[in-house]
Each structure stands twice: as C-alpha cells, then as structure tokens.
N, C-alpha and C positions, 0 to 999 in steps of 0.2 A: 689379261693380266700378264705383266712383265715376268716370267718367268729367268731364274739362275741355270747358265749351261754349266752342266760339267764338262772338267776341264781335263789335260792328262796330269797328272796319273788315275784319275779317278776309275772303278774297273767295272763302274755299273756299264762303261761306252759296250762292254763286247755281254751285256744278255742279247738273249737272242729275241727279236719282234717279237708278240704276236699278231698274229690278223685280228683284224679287227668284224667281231662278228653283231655290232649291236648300233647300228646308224643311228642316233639319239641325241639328244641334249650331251648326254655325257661325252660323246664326240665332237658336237660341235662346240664346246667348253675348249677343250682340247687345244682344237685347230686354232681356235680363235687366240687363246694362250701361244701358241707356236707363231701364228702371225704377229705378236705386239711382240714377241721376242725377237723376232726373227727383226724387225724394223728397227726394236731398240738397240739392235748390234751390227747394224748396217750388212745382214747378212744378204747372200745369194739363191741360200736355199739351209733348210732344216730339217732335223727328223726327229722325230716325237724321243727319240733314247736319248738325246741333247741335251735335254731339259728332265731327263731320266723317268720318263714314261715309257715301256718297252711294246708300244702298238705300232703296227707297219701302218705309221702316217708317215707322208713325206712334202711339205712346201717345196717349189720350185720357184725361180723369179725366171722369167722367159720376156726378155727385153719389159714390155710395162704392164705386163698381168702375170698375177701368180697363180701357178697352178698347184692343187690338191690333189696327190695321188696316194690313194688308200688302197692297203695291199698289193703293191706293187712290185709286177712281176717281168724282166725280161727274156722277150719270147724268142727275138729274131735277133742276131747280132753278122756284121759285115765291117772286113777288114781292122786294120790295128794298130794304134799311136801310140807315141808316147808324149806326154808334156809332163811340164812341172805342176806339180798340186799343193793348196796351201789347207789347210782345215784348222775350224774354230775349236777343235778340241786340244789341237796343241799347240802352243806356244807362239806367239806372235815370233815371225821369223825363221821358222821351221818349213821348210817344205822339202817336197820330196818328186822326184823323177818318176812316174808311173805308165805303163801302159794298159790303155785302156781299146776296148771295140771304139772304130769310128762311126760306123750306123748301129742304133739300136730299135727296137719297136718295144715299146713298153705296155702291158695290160695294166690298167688299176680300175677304182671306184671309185667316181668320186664321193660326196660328205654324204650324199642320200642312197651311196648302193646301187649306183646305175654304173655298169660297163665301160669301161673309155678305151683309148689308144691312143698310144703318141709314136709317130716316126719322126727321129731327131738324130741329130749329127752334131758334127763340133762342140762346141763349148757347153751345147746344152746338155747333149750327150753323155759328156763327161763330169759334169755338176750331177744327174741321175744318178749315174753308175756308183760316183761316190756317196750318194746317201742311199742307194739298193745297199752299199757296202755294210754300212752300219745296223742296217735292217737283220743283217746277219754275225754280228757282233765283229766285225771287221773294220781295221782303221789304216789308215796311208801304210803304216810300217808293214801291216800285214801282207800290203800289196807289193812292197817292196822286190827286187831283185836281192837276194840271197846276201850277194858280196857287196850291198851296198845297205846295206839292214844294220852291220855290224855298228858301221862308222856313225847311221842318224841314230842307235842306241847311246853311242858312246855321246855325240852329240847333245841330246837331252840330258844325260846322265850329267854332263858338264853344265850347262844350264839349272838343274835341279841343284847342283851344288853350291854354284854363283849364289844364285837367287837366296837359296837355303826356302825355299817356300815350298819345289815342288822333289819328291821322290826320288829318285835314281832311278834308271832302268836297271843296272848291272849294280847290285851290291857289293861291297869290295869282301864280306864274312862270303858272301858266295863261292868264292875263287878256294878258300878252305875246304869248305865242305866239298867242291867241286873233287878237289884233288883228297882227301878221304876215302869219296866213293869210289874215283879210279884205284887207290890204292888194295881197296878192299874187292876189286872186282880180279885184280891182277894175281892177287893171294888163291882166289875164289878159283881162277884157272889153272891153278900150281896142282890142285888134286888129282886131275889126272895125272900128270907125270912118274907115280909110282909104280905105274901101270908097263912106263919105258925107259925107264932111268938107272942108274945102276946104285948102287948103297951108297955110293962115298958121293953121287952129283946130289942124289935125293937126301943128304945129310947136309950141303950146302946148302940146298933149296929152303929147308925147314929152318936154318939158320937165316936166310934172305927175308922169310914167310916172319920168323920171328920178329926182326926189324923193322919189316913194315907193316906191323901192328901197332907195336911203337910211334912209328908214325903218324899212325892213322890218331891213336888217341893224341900224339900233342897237338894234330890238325885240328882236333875235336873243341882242346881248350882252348887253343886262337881263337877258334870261327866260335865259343862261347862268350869269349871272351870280347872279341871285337865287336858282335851283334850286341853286345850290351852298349858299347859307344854310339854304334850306329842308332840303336834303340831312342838314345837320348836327342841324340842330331835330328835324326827326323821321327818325331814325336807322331806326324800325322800317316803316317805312313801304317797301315792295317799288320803289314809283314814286318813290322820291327817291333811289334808288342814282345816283350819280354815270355809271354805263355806261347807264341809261336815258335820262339829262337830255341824254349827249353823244348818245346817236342819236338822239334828237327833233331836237338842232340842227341834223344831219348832212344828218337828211331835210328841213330847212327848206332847208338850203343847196342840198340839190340842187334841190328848185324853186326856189330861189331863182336858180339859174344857167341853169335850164330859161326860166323868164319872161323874165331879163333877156335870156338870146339873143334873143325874138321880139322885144323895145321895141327891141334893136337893127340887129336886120334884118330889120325887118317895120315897125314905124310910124315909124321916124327918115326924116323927112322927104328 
C-alpha cells in the first residue's frame, strides 16, 4: 500500500528508530508498504520514519535490486567526501553540500532475522549513510557545516513563505523573544557588581538594570503580539498555536519577575 512521506517541516522526521525485534507479518506489511512507496515516488532508497513508522527498516535501490536492511548498523568506515545531497523530505530543489565516509561496511537483518553485511563505496555509500541518518532522527541540515546551516535555514524559511504552505525555520516573534532573554541574562549578571562597584557606578547600574526591564516587557508584547499574526499565517504549524505562544510569554514573565526581584533588593542602591 502507497503510503504518504512526511514532508519538512513535519518533526515526526527526527524520533528516534526503534530496532526492530519481531520478524513477522507485521514487518513484512511494513516493507512491503515502504517498497510501493518508495516506487510510487520514484525514490532511491527509504526509511520506515518517511512514511512515519519509527522502526530501523531501511530500502536501498543498488543499480536493479533492492536491498532490505533491518537494524542497521555501521561498523567500519574509511576516508572522507563530500558531495551534494538531495532528500524527499525536503523540498524539491533543496540540497545541501555534505560529507560523508567514502567506505563503509554495514551490519543489518534482513526481513527474516538472519545476519548480513554490505561493503560499499560511492553513491551507495552515501544513499546508506543518509537513511542510517534518519534512523537516528537526523536530516541533511543537521549534517550540515555550521556556517552553511544558517543560509539553507534562511533558504527554506523563504520557501515556506513563498509557498505559504510549509513552516518557516526561523520565526520572525523569535528574534523578540531571542533578545528579552539576552536582555534579562545581562541584568542577571549586573548582581555581582555590588560586590566591586562603588555607590554612585552601582546607582547608574540599577538605573541601566531598570531600563532594561522595560525592555524586556515591550520585547514581551511584540513577540505576543506578532506570534498572534504569525499564529494566523501559518495556521498548520504545531509552534504557532495560540496556547504555545501564551506559555512562552508566561515563562518570560516568570523570569521576568524572578530578575526584577534581585535589581530590586539586591543592586538598588
């Protein structure tokens, strides 16, 4: 049966496998499920979390047989690549620059529980590696190099807005909140200073400390405020429910009542 892949943003992609301890019908339903999907989307290889069953099954396509590797573990790996990667979880047109081991040796089961081994290289190698990946709740971005993570975020995040269909990675209420918590971290570190300060700098400070409480709450009614637009914009999105956006505020307030106690009986001069 033609099973539906989840797609990004969807966050079932990163559970984590489990092994698969029961070789049965119930398995071979499964695979058989993952093979008619995997043909109806002209793919190269699948993983059972695709189709949002979290079992270390993995299809392979290896020139004109597929192979079936259940629980699947890489034992041996030799030297280091990189190429371009594309995956059916996100977005047609999306890829990503990865390095990956050029030899691997792979342990699995096949569908009845008998022992295998694969030594593979090149392209095969590298179709494994990326559905070992998923196996572990891991997707291209996560493999990503650091300084190039930023841009394929922003990238999707632009896509998801075009479209209006899928998510954002970086929500713009975020960048508020973001700058709240700095603001209340920086307050947070002003308490020692009465410790080395003299009355008239530590009387500055607690003037500073004051202002940027201020801060902190008009940051609070933006990112309330905006999350409510964002809320309506992308409706499918799990993190723009209206009851998530008010306990982020909740938990801002309670630090925020947490800190302002200490600037006011602790550094007010």
């Amino acid at each position: 049966m033609i099973k539906e892949l989840i797609t990004y943003p969807d966050e079932r992609i990163k559970y984590i496998s489990a092994d698969v301890r029961k070789f049965d019908d119930e398995l071979f339903e499964l695979l058989e499920n993952m093979h008619d999907t995997m043909a109806h989307n002209g793919l190269d290889a699948i993983s059972a979390i695709q189709i949002a069953v979290p079992f270390s099954a993995i299809i392979i396509k290896d020139e004109d047989r597929l192979i079936e590797l259940i629980n699947a573990r890489i034992i041996l790996n030799e030297g280091s690549e990189e190429g371009e990667e594309k995956s059916a979880y996100f977005p047609a047109g999306f890829s990503a620059a990865i390095k990956r081991y050029g030899k691997i040796k792979v342990v699995y089961e096949n569908r009845y529980g008998e022992l295998q081994h694969l030594d593979v290289e090149g392209a095969l190698s590298r179709r494994i590696q990326q559905q070992v990946d998923f196996l572990f709740g891991g997707t291209l971005l996560d493999k990503m190099a650091k300084e190039n993570r930023s841009s394929a975020e922003k990238q999707l995040a632009q896509d998801g807005f075009i479209a209006g269909e899928s998510c954002p990675v970086v929500f713009v209420r975020d960048y508020f909140k973001r700058g709240a918590k700095y603001l209340l971290v920086l307050v947070t570190l002003t308490f020692l200073l009465p410790f080395f300060v003299s009355p008239e700098l530590r009387e500055l400070v607690y003037t500073l400390d004051k202002y940027a409480l201020v801060g902190v709450v008009l940051l609070m009614i933006i990112y309330f405020i905006y999350g409510q637009y964002e809320g309506k914009k992308y409706k499918q999105c799990t993190s723009c429910q209206i009851g998530n956006i008010i306990g982020t505020v909740l938990i801002l307030a309670f630090q925020l009542l947490i800190v302002s106690s200490g600037v006011f009986f602790w550094v007010a001069p």
